[in-house]
N, C-alpha and C positions, 0 to 999 in steps of 0.2 A: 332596535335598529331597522329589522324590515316594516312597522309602519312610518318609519322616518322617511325610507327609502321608498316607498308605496306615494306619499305625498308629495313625492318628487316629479311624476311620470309625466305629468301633465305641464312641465317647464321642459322636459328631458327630448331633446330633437335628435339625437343623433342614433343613427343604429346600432341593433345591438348582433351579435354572430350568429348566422342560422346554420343552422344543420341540418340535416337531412335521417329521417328516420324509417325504417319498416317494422313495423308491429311483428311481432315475434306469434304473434297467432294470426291467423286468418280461414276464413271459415269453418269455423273450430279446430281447424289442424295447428298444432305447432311447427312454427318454421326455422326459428333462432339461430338463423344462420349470426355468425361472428366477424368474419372477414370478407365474406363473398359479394357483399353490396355496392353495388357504383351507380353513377346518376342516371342510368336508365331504368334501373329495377321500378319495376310495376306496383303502385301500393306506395309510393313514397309519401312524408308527412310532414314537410318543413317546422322544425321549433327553434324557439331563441332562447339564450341564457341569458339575462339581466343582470344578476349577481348572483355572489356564494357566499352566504353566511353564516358567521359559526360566531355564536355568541356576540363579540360585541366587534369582532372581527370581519372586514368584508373588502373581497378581490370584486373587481370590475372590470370586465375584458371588454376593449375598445379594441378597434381596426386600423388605428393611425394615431400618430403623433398632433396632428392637426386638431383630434376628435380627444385626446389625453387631456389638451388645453382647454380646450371646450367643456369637456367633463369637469376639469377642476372648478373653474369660476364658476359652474354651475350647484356643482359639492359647497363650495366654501360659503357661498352667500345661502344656501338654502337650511345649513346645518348651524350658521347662526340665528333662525329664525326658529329653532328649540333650544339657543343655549348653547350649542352645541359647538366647538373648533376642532379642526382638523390639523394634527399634529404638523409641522412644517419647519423645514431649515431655514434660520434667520442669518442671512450676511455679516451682520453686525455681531454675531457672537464669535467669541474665541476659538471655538471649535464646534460649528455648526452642525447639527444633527438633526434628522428626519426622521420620525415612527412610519409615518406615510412615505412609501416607496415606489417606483417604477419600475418593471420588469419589461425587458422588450425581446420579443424572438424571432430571432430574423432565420431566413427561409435557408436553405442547404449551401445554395450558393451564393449569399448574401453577399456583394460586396464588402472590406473592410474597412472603408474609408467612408461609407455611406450607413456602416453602422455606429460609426462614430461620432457621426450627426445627428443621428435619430438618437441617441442617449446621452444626449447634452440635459443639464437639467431643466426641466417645466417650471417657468416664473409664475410667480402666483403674489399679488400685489406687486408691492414696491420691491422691497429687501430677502422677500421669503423666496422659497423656490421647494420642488420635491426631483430627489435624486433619483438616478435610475443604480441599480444593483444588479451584480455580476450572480451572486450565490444569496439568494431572499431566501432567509431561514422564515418558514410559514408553518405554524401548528406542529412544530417540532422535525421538520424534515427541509433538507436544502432542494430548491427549488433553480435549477441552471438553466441556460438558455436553451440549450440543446436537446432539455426537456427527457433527459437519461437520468436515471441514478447510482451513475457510477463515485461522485462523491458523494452523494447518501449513503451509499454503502461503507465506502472509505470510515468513515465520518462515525460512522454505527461501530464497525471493527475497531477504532480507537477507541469509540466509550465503551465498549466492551471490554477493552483490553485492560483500560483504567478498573474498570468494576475487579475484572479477574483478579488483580495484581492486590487489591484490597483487601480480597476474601482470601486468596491463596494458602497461606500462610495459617491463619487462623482455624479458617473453617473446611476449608475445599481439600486440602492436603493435611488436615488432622487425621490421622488413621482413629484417632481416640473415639472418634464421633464417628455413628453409623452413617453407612453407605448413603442408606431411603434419606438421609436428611442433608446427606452434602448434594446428592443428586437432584433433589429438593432445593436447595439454595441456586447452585448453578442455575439452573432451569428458570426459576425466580428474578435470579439477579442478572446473572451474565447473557442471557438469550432473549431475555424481555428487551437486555438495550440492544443487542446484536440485530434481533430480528421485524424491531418495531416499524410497522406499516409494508413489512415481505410481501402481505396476498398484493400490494399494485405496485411492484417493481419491475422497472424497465431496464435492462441491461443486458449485457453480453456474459456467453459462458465465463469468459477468461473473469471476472469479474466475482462471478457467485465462487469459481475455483480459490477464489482468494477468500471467502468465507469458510470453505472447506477446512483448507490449511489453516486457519486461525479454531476452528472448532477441533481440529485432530489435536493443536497445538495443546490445546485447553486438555484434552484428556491426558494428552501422557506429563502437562504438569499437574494433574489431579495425581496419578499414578507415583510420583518424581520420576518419572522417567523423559532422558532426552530423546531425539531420532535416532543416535547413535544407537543408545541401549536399548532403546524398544524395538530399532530391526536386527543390528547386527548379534546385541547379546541374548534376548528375547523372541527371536524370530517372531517379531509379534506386527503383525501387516494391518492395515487401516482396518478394515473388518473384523479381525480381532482385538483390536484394542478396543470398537466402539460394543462388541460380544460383554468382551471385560468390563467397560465400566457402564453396562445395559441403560444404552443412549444409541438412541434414531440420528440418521445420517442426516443432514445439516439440509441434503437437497429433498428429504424427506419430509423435513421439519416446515420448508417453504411449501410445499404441497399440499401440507395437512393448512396451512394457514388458509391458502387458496383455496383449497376446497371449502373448506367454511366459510367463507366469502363467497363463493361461486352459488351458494346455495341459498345463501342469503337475497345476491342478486335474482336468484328462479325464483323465490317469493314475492318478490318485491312486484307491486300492480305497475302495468306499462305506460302509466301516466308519470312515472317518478322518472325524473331527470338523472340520475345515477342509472337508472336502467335501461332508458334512451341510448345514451350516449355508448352502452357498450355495442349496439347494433347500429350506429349515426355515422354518416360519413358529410363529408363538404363535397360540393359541384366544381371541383377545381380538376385541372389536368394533374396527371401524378407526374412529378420531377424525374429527372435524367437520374438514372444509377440504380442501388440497389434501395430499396424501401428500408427503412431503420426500423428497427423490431419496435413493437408496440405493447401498450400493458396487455389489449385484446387478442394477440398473436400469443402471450403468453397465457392468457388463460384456456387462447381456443388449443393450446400444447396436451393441455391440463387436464381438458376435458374429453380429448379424445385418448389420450391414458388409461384413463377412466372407465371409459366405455368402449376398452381396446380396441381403437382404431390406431394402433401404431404402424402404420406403414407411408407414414409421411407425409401423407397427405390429408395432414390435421387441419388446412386450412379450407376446407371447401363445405359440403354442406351437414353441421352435427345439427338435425332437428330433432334428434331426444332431448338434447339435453338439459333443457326447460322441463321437459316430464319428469326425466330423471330426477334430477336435483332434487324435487319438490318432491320424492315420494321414501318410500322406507330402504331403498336399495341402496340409494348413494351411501349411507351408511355403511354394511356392508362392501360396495364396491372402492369406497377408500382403504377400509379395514385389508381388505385382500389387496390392494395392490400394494400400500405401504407397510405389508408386512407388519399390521398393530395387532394382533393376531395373534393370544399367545399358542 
């Protein structure tokens, strides 16, 4: 797919999203500031993103609907000259259906009648067309306009809830079978679907609270016990039931994922595009209101945790934590703060 796309560039007119970067080192000092960059910072590096490919799968982010159209008749005649077609809704079918999709994200205060224009479907010949899509399930995770993942989460907490309800019975509440192996199973089955893709979630507290309550949930029907008899007959409070069935706190559990992520990004050379963008901003004026939390606002949370700067002011300048990361301590300083420690 990327030499298909590679033999494209030279028919391809339209532009692609720049972004705005500062290098995380300079003059051998580490700077990796996270949130504190805006378009006057000194040391800026404009890059573009082209596409995002993952196997035979590939998102193209345009600036307009005008450049969407443009893009397609450009994709469709260039992809038959490998053989190649590009999946497309046909009119003439019964129930027409698109593989190839549109996503469109309109800005905070987008009009709603002018987004409704902008996601009319993209003609593509005669009869064919490509849809645009409210919730584009992409590589296993839903993808909204408002670019949160509050029904990822949702979404996750039902196939979890489906896995739990499966194992229950059998495996998870057989007293018959030891502990290490239903702990084992859970862990396995029900937290893999609960937590898959946690280190780059964007969402509000009230949100992850609802992951809480579905993991407590999980312990006391590990237990048979309901909330009734776990507090009233049991005196038994959220930190002791999770003592009891020796399992990490859910916001714990998202922590340890992120930091193993966070660590990955300190390795990673600052020519990689995954690395860029956590230190990239755009030359735009920032919108009226409050700013909506961001994946990088949750990580810069994370890592000033870490490096015990809890006093609020986790967004301003953490330039260890590029060192950190990369070196034998982080290890260590997860161990001690999440309590992995026996």
């Amino acid at each position: 797919m990327k030499a298909v796309l590679d033999t494209l560039d030279p028919h391809w007119d339209l532009p692609y999203p720049t972004f705005n970067w500062a290098p995380s080192t300079r003059n051998g000092k580490v700077q990796g500031k996270l949130t504190s960059c805006n378009c006057k910072n000194k040391g800026k590096r404009p890059f573009t993103i082209k596409d995002i490919l993952y196997a035979d799968d590939t998102a193209i982010i345009l600036l307009s609907r005008e450049h969407l159209k443009r893009a397609m008749e450009l994709l469709v005649v260039h992809f038959k000259q490998f053989g190649l077609e590009v999946h497309t809704g046909n009119n003439l079918d019964a129930n027409p259906k698109s593989k190839t999709k549109a996503k469109f994200f309109p800005g905070k205060y987008y009009p709603p009648n002018e987004i409704l224009q902008k996601t009319q479907d993209i003609p593509v010949h005669k009869n064919n067309f490509i849809p645009f899509s409210e919730d584009f399930l992409y590589l296993g995770c839903i993808i909204t306009s408002d670019l949160r993942d509050d029904a990822e989460i949702k979404r996750r907490i039902k196939l979890a809830k489906g896995t739990f309800g499966a194992l229950k019975k059998d495996v998870l509440s057989n007293k018959k079978m030891i502990w290490k192996t239903r702990k084992q199973v859970y862990e396995s089955f029900v937290l893999s679907h609960l937590l898959f893709g946690c280190e780059s979630w964007n969402a509000g507290e009230d949100t992850f609270k609802q992951l809480e309550v579905f993991h407590n949930d999980c312990m006391r029907g590990i237990l048979k016990l309901t909330r009734f008899t776990a507090h009233f007959l049991h005196g038994l409070r959220t930190e002791d039931l999770l003592r009891k069935c020796k399992m990490m706190p859910i916001k714990n559990k998202i922590e340890l994922q992120r930091a193993r992520w966070i660590e990955k990004l300190a390795k990673m050379t600052e020519n990689r595009t995954t690395r860029k963008l956590m230190t990239s901003w755009i030359s735009q004026p920032r919108p009226t209101g409050r700013p909506q939390n961001t994946i990088r606002s949750g990580y810069a949370k994370s890592i000033a945790r870490f490096l015990n700067k809890d006093n609020g002011k986790y967004e301003g300048d953490l330039a260890s934590w590029v060192d950190t990361a990369t070196s034998s301590k982080w290890g260590n300083l997860i161990e001690t703060k999440l309590s992995l420690k026996k």
